[in-house]
C-alpha positions as CSV (number, residue, x, y, z in Angstrom):
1,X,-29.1,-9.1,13.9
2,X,-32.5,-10.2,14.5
3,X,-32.2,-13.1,11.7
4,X,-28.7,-14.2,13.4
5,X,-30.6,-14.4,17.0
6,X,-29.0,-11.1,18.2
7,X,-30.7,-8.1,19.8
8,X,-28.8,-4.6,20.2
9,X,-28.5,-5.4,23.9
10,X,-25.9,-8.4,23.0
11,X,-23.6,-6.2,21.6
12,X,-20.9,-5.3,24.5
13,X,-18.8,-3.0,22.6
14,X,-17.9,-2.2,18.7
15,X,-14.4,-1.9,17.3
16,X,-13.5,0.2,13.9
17,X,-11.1,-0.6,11.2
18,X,-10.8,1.2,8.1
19,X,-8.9,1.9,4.7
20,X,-5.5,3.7,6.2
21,X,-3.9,7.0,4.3
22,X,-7.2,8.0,3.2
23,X,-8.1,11.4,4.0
24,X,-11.3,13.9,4.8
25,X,-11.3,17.2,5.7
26,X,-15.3,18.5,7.0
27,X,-16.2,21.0,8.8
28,X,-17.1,20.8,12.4
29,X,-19.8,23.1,12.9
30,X,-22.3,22.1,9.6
31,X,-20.6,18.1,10.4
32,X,-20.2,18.3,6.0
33,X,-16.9,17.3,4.0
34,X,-15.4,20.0,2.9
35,X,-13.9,17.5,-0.7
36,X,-14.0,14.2,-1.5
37,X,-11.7,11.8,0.3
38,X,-8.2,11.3,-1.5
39,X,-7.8,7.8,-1.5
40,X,-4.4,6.0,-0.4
41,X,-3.5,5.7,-4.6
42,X,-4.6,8.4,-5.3
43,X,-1.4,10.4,-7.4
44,X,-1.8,14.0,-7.8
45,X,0.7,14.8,-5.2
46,X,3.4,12.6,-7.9
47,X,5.1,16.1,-8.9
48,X,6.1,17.2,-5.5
49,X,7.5,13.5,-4.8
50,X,9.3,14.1,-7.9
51,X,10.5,17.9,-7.0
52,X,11.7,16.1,-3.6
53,X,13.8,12.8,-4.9
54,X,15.2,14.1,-7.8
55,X,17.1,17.5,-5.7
56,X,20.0,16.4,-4.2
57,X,20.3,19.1,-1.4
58,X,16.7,17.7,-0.4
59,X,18.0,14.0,0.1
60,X,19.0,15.0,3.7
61,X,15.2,16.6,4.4
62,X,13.9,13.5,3.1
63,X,16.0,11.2,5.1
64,X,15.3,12.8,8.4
65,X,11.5,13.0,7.6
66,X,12.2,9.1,7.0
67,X,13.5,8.7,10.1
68,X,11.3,10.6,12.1
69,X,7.8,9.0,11.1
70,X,9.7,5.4,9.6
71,X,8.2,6.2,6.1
72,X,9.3,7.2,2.7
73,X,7.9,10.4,0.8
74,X,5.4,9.5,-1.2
75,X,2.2,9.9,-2.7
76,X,1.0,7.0,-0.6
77,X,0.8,8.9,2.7
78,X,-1.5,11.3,4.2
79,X,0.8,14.3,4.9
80,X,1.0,15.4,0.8
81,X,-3.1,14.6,0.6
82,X,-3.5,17.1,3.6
83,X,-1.0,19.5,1.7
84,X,-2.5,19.4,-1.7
85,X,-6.0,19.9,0.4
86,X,-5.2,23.2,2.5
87,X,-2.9,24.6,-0.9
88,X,-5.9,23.5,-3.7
89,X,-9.4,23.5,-2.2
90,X,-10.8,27.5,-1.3
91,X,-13.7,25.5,0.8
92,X,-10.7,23.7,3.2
93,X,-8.7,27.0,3.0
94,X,-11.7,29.4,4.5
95,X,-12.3,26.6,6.8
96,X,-8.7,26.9,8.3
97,X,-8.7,30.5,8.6
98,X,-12.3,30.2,10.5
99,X,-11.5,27.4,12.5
100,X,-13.8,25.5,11.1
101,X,-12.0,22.5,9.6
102,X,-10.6,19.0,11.0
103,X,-8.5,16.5,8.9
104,X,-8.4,12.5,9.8
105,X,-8.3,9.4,8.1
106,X,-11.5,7.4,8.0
107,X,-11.5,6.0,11.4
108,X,-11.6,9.5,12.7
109,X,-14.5,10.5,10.6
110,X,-16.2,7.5,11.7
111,X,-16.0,8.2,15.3
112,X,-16.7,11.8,15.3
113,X,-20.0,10.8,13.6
114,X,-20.9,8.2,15.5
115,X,-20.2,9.8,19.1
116,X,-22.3,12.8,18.0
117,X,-20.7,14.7,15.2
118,X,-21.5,18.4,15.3
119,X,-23.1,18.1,18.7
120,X,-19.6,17.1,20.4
121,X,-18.0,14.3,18.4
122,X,-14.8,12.7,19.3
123,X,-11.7,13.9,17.2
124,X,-9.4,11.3,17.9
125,X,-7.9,8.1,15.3
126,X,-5.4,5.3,16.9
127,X,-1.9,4.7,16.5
128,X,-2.0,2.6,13.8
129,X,-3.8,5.0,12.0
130,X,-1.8,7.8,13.0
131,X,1.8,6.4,11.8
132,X,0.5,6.0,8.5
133,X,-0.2,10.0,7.9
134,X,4.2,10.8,8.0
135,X,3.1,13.3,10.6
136,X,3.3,11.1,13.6
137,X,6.9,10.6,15.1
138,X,7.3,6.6,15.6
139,X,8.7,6.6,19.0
140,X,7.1,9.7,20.9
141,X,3.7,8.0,18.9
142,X,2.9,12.6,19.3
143,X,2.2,14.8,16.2
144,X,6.0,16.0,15.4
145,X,6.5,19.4,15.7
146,X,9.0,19.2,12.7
147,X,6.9,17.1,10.4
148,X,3.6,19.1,10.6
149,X,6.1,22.3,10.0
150,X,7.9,20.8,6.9
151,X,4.8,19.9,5.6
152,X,3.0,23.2,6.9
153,X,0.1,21.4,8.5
154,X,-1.3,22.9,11.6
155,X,-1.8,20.2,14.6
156,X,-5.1,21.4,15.9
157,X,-6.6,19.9,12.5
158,X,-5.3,17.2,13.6
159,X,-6.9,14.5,15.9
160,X,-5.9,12.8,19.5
161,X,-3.9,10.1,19.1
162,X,-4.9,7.3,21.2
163,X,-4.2,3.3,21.7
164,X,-6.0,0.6,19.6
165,X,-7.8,-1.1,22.2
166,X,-10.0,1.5,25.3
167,X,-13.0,3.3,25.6
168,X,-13.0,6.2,23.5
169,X,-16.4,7.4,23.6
170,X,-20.2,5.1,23.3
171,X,-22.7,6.0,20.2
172,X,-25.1,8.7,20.1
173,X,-27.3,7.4,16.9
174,X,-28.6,4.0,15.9
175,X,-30.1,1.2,17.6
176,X,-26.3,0.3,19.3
177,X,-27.3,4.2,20.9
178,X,-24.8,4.0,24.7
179,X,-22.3,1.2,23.4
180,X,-19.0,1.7,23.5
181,X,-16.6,2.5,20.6
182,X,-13.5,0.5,22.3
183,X,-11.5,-0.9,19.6
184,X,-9.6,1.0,16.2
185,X,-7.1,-0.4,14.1
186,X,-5.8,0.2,10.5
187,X,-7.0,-2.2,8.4
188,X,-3.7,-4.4,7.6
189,X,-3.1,-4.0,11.5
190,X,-6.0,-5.5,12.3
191,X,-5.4,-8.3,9.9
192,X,-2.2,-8.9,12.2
193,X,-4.3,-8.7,15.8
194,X,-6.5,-11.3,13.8
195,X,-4.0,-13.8,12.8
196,X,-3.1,-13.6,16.8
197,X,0.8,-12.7,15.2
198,X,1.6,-11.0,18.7
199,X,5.3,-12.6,18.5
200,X,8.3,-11.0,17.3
201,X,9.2,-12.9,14.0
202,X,5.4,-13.2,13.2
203,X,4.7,-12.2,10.1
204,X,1.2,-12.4,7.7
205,X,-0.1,-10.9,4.5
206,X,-3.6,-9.5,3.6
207,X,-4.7,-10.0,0.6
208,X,-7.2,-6.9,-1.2
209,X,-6.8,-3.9,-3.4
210,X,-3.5,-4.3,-2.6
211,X,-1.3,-6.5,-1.1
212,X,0.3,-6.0,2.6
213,X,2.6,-7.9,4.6
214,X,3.2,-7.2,8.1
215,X,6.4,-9.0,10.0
216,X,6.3,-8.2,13.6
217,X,8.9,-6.7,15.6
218,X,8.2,-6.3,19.2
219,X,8.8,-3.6,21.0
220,X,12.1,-2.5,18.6
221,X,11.6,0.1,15.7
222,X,13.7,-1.1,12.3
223,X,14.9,1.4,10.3
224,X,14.9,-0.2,7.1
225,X,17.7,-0.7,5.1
226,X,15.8,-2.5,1.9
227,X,12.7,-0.5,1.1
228,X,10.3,-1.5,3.9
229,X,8.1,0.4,6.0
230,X,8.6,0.9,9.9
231,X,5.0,0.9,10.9
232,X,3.1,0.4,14.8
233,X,1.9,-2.8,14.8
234,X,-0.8,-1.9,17.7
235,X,-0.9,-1.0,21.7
236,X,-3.7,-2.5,22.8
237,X,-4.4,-0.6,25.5
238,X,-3.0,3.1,27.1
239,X,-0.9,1.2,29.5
240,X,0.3,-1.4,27.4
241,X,3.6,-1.3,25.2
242,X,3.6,-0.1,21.8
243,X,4.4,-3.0,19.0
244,X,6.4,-2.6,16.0
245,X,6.5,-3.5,12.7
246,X,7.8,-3.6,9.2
247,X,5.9,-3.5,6.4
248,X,5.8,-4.3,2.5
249,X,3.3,-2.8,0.5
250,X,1.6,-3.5,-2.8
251,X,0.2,-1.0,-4.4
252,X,-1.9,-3.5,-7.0
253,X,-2.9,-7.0,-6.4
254,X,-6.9,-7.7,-6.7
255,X,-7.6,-4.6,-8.2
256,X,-4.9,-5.9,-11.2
257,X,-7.7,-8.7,-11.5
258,X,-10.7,-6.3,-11.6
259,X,-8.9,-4.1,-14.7
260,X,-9.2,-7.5,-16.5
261,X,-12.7,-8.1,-16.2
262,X,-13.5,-4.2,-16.1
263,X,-11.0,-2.7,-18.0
264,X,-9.9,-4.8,-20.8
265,X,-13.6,-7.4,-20.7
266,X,-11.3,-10.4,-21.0
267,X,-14.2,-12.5,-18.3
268,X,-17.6,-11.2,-17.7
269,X,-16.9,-12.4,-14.0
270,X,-14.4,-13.2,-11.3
271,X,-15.4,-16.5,-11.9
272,X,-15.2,-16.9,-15.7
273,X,-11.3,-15.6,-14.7
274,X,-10.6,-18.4,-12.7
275,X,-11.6,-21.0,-15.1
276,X,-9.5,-18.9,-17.7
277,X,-6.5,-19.7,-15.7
278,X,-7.2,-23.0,-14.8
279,X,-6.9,-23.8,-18.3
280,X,-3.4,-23.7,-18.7
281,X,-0.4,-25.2,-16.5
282,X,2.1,-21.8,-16.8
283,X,1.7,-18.1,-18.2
284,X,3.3,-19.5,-21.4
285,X,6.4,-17.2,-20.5
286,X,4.2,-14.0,-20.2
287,X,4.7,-11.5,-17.2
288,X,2.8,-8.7,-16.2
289,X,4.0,-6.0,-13.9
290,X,1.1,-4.0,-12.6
291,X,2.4,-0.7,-11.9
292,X,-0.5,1.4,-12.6
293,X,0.7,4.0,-10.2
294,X,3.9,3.2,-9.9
295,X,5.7,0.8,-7.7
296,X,5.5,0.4,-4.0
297,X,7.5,-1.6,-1.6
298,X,10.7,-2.5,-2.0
299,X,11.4,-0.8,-5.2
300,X,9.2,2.5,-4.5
301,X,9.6,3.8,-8.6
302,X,7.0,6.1,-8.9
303,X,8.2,6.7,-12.6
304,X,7.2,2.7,-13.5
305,X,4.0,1.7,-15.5
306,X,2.3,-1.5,-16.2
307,X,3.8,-3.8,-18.9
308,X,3.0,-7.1,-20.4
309,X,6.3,-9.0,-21.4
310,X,7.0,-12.0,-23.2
311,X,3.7,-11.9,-25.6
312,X,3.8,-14.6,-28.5
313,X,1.3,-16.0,-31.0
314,X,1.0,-18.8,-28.7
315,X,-0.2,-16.4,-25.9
316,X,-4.5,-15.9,-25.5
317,X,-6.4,-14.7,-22.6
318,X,-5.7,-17.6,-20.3
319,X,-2.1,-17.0,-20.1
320,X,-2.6,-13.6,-19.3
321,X,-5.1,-13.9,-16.5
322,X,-2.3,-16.8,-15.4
323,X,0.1,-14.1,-15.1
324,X,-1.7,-11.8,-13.4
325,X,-2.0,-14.1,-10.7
326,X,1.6,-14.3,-10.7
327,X,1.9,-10.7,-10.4
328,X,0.0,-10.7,-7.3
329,X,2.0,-13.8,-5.7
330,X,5.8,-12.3,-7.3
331,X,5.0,-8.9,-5.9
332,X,4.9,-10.7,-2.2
333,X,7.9,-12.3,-3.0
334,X,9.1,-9.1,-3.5
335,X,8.6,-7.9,-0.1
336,X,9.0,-11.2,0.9
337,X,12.7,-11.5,0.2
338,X,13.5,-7.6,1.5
339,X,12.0,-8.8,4.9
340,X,14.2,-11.9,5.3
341,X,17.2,-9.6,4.4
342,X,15.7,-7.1,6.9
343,X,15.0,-9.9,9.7
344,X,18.2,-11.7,9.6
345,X,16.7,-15.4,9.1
346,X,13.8,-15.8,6.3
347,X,10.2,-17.3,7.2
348,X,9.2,-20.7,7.2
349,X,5.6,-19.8,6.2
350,X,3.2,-17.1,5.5
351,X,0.2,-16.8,7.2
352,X,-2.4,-15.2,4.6
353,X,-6.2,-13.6,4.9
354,X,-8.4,-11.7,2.6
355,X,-10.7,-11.8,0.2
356,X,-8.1,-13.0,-2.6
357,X,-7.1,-15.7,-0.7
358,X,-10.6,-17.4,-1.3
359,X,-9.1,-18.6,-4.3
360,X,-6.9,-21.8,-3.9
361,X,-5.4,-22.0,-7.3
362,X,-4.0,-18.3,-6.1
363,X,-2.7,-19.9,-3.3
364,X,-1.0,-22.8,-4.4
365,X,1.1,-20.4,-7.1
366,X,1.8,-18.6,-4.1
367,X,2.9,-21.3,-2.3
368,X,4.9,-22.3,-5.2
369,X,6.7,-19.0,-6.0
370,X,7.9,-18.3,-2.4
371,X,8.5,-22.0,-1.8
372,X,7.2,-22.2,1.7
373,X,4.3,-23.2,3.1
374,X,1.1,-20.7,2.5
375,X,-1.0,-21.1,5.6
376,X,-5.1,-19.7,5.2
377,X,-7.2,-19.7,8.6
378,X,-10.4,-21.0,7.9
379,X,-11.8,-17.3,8.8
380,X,-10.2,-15.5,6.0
381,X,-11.3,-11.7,7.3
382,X,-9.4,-11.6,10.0
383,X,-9.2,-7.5,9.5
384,X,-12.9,-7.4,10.9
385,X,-11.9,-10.1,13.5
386,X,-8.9,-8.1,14.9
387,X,-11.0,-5.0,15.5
388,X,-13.5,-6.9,17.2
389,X,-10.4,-8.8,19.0
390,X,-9.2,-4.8,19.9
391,X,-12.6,-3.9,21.1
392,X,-13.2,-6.9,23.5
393,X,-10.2,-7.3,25.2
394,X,-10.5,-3.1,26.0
395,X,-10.2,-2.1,30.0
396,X,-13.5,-1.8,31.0
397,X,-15.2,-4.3,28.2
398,X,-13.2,-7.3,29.0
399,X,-14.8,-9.8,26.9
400,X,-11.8,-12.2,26.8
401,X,-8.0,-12.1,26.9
402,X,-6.7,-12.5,23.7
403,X,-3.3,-13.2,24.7
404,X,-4.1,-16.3,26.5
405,X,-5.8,-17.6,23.3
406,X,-4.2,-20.5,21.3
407,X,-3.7,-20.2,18.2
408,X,-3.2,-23.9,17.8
409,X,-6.7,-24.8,17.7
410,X,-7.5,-22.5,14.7
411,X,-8.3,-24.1,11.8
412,X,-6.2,-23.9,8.2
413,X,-5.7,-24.9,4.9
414,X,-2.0,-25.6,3.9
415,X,-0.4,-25.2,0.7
416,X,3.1,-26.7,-0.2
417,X,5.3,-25.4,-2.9
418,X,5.1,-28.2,-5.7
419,X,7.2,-27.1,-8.4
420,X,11.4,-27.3,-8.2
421,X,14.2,-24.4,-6.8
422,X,15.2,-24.2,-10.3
423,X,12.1,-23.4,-12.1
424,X,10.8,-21.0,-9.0
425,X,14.4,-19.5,-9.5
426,X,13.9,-19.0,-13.5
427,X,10.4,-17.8,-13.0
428,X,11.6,-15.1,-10.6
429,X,14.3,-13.9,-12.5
430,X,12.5,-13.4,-15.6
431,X,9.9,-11.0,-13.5
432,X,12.8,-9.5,-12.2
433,X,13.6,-8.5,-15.7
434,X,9.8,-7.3,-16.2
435,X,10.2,-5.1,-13.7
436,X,13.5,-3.8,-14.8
437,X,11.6,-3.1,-17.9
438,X,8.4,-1.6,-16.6
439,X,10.7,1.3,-14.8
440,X,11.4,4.9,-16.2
441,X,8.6,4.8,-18.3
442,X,6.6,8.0,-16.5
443,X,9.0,11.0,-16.8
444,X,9.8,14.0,-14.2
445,X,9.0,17.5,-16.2
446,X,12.7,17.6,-16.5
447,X,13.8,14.6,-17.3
448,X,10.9,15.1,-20.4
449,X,12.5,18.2,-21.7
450,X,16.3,16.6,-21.9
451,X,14.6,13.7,-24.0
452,X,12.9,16.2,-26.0
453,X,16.0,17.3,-26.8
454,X,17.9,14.4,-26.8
455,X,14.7,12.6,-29.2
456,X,15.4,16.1,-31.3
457,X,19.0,15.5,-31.5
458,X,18.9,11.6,-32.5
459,X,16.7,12.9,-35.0
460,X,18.8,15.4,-36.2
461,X,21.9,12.9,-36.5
462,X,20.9,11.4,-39.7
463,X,19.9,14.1,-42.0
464,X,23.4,15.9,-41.1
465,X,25.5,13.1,-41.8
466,X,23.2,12.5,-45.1
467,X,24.3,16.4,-45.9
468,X,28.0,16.1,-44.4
469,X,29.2,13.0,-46.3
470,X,27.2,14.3,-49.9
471,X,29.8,17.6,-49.2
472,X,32.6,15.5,-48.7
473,X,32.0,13.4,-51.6
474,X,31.1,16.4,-53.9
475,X,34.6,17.9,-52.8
476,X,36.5,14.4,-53.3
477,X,34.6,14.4,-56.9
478,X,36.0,17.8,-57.2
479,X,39.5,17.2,-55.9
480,X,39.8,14.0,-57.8
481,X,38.6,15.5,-61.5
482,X,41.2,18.0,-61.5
483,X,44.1,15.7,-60.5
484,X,42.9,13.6,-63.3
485,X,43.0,17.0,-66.2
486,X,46.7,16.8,-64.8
């Protein structure tokens, strides 16, 4: 701060946004986790999602939980995480029975730490955060009494459930000691407060880890029909009106780029990766679908894996890098297209942000694959600048009003699609195909024991026709030696 120009006495008020669906359970007396956090990909919870979607008399269960808390069952949440915690872990089971424990995502770790912890810290997280766990029903924006049952979570781990933008509570520690906490947004919420997309028909996509586009939808919750998420896009403020929206999300995108240079040592740097790909005009017809865990939004196939199609002798490393930046920008198209069907009329650009988005050559495919206009502010974490935009406009803080901003004087990079319908068209459905291909590949307990036996069975097939038709032609030997002694 010091080096910037800034003392702790300029800093009016801090706002929080985090990693959503990640979850803690610690303890509130010692203020210690009681487990690691379960991250949002993390998978161990993959066999119950399978127990669920593949029992027909569940489908109902499924769809009123859907309904309820506008998201699908599925690893991804927080609600399974929390299960698999209180069912798994003997630490976060005595805590329970003792009345010890508390559950949250990181925001609410954050603040119940930073507003004193053990010593009275605030258990609370914000709405955003709170629709992401499939324990929060959508409209009452309350803990559901039927969720928290189904998934047999008691609500007093839970926290308060308050708007994105007041005066929770001030810090008790650090140099900011007595300034107000008054801002908390998920993070791909905030990225949506920071693009200043507060109008229905808004729409912009974060690129990270993952990928995760948000299309605003006022004060209306959409039940989606093509494998979208009905999400809160924010209330800034306990007297203002919740906002909507739907959302498509990506399970892999950057980190698809990291397994390259980590993983598989094709670049020693991020860098060295971008120059591989610069090197050639097309993937030279490969496609890679990176479904390491499966695939999210719109196709939600937890059973898919990664796949590299379409390999020749032609094919070397810079092809491959190539198409694993046209993973990332197909897997928004993806969404992309589900969201147009969802909206009714399809987007005339996408606003972007993120760390990816740094790289133009990423852009411009992008650009070219969706075949509208790819717009980057020139402040490309806009996640950090929406949770300072929540925590300044807060009752009580009042820095500015952000809705009497204009957006018009903020500063972007453009980029126009450059290649024809026809060849975007091609391009797509050939990934189309990938994906068609990368599906079914991780089997439900089940579903492995019928191809055990079917794999047995195919096996068997040969060998008994091999011994069936050397009977039959040791009987027509027979049958015709004695007609010919006639």
């Amino acid at each position: 701060m010091k080096k910037l120009g800034f003392t702790p006495s300029d800093i009016k008020a801090i706002g929080i946004t985090n990693q959503r669906e990640t979850i803690i359970a610690w303890d509130k007396y010692s203020g210690q986790p009681l487990y690691n956090a379960i991250v949002w990909l993390d998978t161990r919870t993959a066999k119950e999602v399978d127990d669920i979607s593949s029992k027909s008399n569940l489908k109902v269960i499924a769809d009123r939980v859907r309904y309820l808390c506008g998201l699908p069952i599925s690893t991804y949440f927080s609600a399974l995480k929390i299960k698999w915690l209180l069912n798994n872990v003997p630490a976060v089971k005595t805590a329970v029975e003792e009345d010890r424990c508390l559950v949250g995502t990181v925001d609410s770790w954050l603040i119940w730490n930073l507003t004193g912890g053990k010593s009275g810290g605030l258990h609370m997280t914000d709405v955003t955060n709170a629709s992401r766990m499939m324990l929060m029903n959508i409209d009452t924006l309350k803990w559901d009494p039927y969720l928290c049952n189904y998934f047999k979570i008691p609500m007093n781990l839970l926290p308060e459930i308050r708007s994105s933008s007041e005066i929770y509570g001030y810090l008790t520690r650090t140099v900011l000691q007595g300034v107000a906490i008054s801002g908390c947004l998920g993070d791909q919420q905030a990225a949506l407060v920071g693009q200043m997309c507060f109008r229905p028909g808004q729409a912009k996509c974060t690129y990270g880890t993952g990928c995760f586009l948000l299309f605003n939808t006022g004060q209306q919750i959409v039940h989606s029909q093509h494998g979208l998420l009905t999400t809160v896009a924010y209330k800034l403020g306990p007297k203002r009106p919740v906002v909507y929206a739907l959302e498509g999300s990506v399970g892999v995108a950057g980190s698809a780029i990291r397994w390259l240079r980590d993983n598989l040592g094709i670049a020693s740097s991020y860098e060295e990766l971008d120059q591989l790909s610069s090197k050639v005009t097309d993937s030279g017809g490969v496609y890679f679908v990176p479904a390491f865990s499966g695939l999210f939004a719109p196709y939600w196939r937890p059973d898919a894996r990664g796949i590299l199609c379409g390999l020749t002798e032609y094919s070397h490393r810079g092809h491959i890098v190539r198409a694993s930046y046209e993973a990332v920008s197909f897997q928004v198209k993806d969404v992309l297209e589900a969201m147009n069907q969802e909206g009714g009329f399809p987007l005339s650009s996408l606003q972007v942000d993120g760390g990816m988005t740094n790289n133009d050559a990423l852009m411009q495919i992008q650009a070219d694959i969706l075949g509208i206009k790819t717009i980057r502010p020139s402040m490309s974490e806009t996640t950090a600048l929406g949770a300072a935009m929540a925590a300044g406009c807060a009752e009580g803080i009042d820095v500015w009003d952000i809705f009497s901003e204009d957006s018009a004087t903020i500063t972007n990079d453009v980029f126009t699609p450059k290649i024809s319908q026809n060849e975007r068209d091609e391009r797509y459905w050939r990934w189309k195909e990938a994906v068609k291909r990368s599906c079914g590949w991780e089997l439900h307990p089940e579903q492995k024991k019928i191809a055990d036996k079917r794999y047995w069975l195919d096996r068997s097939i040969p060998l008994s026709v091999y011994f069936i038709g050397t009977f039959a032609m040791i009987v027509l030997s027979a049958h015709f030696a004695a007609n010919a002694k006639k």
